[in-house]
N, C-alpha and C positions, 0 to 999 in steps of 0.2 A: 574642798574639805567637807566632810559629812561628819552628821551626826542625829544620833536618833534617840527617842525621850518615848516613855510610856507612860503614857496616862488614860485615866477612864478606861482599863484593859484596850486597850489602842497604842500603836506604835508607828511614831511617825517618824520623815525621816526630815531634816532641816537642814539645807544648803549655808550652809555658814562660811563659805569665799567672796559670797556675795552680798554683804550687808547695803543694807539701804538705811539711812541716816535722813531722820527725818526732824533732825531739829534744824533751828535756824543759827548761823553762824554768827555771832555779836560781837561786830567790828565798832571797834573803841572808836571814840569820836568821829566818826564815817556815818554813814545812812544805816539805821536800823527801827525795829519796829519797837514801838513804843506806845504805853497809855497813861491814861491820867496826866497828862502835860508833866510829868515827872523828868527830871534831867537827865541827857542822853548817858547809857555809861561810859565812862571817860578812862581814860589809863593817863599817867603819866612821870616821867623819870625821879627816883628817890634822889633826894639829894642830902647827904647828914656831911659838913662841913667842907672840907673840899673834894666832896667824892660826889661824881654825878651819876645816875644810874643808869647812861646812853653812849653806844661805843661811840656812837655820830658825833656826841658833843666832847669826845675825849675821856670817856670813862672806861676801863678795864672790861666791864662788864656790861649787859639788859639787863637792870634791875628795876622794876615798875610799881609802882602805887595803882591799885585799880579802884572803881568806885561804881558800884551800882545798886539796884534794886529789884530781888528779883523778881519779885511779882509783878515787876513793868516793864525790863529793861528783856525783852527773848524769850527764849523757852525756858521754862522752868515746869517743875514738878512741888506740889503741897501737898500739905498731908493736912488733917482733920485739926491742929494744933494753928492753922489759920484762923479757925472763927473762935476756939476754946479759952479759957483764962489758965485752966492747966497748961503748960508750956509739956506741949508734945514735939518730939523734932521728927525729922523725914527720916534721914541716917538710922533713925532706930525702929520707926514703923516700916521701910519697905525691906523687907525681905526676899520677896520672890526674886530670883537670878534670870530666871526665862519662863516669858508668860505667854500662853497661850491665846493669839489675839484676833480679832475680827477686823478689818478696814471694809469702813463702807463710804459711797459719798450721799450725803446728803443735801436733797433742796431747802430755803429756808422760803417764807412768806409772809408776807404784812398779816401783824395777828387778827386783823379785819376779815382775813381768809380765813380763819378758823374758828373751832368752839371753844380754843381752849383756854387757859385762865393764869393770873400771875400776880403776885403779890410782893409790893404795890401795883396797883391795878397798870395797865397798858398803856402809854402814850402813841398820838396817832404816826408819831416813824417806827414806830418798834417790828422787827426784824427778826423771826422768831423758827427755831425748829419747831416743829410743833409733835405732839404723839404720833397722829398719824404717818407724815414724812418720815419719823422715824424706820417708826414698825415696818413700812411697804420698805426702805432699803434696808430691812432685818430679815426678809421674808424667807430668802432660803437660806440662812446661815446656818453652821453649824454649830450647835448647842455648844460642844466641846472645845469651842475655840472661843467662848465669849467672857474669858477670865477680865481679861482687856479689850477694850471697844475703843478705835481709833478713827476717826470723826474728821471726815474731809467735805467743807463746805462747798458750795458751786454759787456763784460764778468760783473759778477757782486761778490764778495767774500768780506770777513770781510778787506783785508789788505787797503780798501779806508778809516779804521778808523785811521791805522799810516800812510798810505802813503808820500810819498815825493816828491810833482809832481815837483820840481826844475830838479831830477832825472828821473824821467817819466812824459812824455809828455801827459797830458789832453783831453778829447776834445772837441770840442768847436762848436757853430755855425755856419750856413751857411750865408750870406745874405736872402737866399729865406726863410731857415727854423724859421729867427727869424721875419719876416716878416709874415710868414704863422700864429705864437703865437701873435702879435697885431692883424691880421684880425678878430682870433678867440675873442676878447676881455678881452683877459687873465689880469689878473690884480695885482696875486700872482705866480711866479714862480719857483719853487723850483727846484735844479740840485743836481745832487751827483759829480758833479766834480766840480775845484776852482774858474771858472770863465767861464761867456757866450762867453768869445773872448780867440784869444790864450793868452798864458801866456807872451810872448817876442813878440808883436805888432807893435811898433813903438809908441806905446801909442794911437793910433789909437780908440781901443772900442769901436768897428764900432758895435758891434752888442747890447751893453749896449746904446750907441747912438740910432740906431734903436725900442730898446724897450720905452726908455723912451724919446722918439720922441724928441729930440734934434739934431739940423741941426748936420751935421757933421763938423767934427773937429774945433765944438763951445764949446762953455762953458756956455751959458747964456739959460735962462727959456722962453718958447714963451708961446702965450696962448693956443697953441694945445700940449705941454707938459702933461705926465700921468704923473703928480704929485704924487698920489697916490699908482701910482703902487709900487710893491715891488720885489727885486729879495732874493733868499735865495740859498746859497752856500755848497753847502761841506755836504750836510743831506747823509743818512747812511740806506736805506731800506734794511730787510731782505729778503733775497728771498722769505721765509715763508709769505710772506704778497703779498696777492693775486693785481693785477691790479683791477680798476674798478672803486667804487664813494666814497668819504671819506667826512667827514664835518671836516675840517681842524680848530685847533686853534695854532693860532702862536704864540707864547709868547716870548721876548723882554725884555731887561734890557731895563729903560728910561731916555736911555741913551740921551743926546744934540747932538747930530754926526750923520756923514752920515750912520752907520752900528753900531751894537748892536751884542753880542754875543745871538744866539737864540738857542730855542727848541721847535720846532713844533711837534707838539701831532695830530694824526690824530683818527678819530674816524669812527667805520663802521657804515655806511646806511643798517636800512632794509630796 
């Protein structure tokens, strides 16, 4: 199945029989990837007085109680209403049905290797993209496809689908490098690790503050706030999946909250 979309007087064409599904599957009480030592997400059988909600244990039905967090428990997608006191939700900031996106893989290196800067200042494990890394795997993109920027670290292997970054340290942004992804107009962000700032900050989230242009160590909306921009966490690319231009569709529980558990489906550009 095909389909073709035009933009920026360009018409492209987008193989849509073969999505690639880049989020990670979050298997209820089983191994999954997790931070902040938060409780694993759990499912289990409703039970309201003699009705159990398991056909195994004699119930009519699969009727389940689930219980997670989504900002720790897999992938998920937030919106700008994560750091605000204005209660902003996702379900009603993302809009876009199919975004126009870039996957690139990026190196990360000890911020000792670099010039760049972060606030609060750097501890000596910090693990950092930096501007530069960036930009060198930005080099030949095309403009037209950078609505969305999808962010695949290296080393790169299956164990980021249980991981435990409470126990392994992340890694996260620079000032310069998140600075470099506003200039470029980004407006969907995708990362394979749990979050764009370190994990243990100060609660700082200087670089979620930078992205969605909120003064620092504010809380409140101005009117040069990217409202609609969106960040996504914790996605899960194969190696097998080439870098390049993708027409991105993000899909979203609708949910009332600042974060949704998601599954972004990517799709190839001829």
């Amino acid at each position: 199945m095909k389909a073709f979309f035009d933009f920026n007087s360009n018409r492209i064409e987008v193989d849509l029989k073969n999505p690639i599904d880049i989020s990670i599957p979050l298997v209820f009480n089983e191994k999954q990837p997790n931070t902040f030592d938060i409780d694993f997400a759990s499912s289990e059988p409703c039970r309201v007085g003699d009705f159990v909600g398991d056909t195994r244990l004699g119930g009519s039905c699969n009727f389940e109680k689930i219980s997670f967090v989504p900002h720790c428990n897999g992938t998920h997608t937030e919106c700008i209403g994560h750091i605000t006191d204005e209660r902003v939700y996702i379900n009603r900031v993302l809009k876009d049905s199919f975004i126009p996106s870039t996957l690139i893989t990026v190196m990360t290196s000890p911020f000792r290797e670099t010039n760049d800067t972060y606030y609060p200042n750097f501890s000596g494990s910090d693990n950092i993209i930096s501007r530069k890394h960036l930009k060198d795997s930005l080099l030949h993109t095309n403009r037209n496809f950078l609505k969305g920027l999808i962010i695949r670290t290296i080393p790169n292997d299956e164990s980021k689908k249980t991981r435990q970054y409470s126990k392994e340290e992340a890694p996260f942004f620079s000032i310069e490098a998140i600075e470099l992804i506003c200039e470029l107009g980004i407006e969907h962000l995708l990362v394979d690790f749990p979050s764009l700032d370190r994990a243990f900050d100060d609660g700082k989230l200087t670089a979620h503050h930078i992205y969605w242009n909120i003064a620092k160590e504010t809380h409140h909306l101005n009117h040069d706030s990217r409202i609609f921009a969106t960040i996504t966490e914790m996605v899960y690319i194969d190696k097998k999946v080439a870098d390049g231009n993708y027409m991105l569709n993000l899909q979203i529980a609708p949910f009332e909250s600042d974060a949704s558990p998601s599954r972004p489906i990517i799709y190839e550009v001829k």
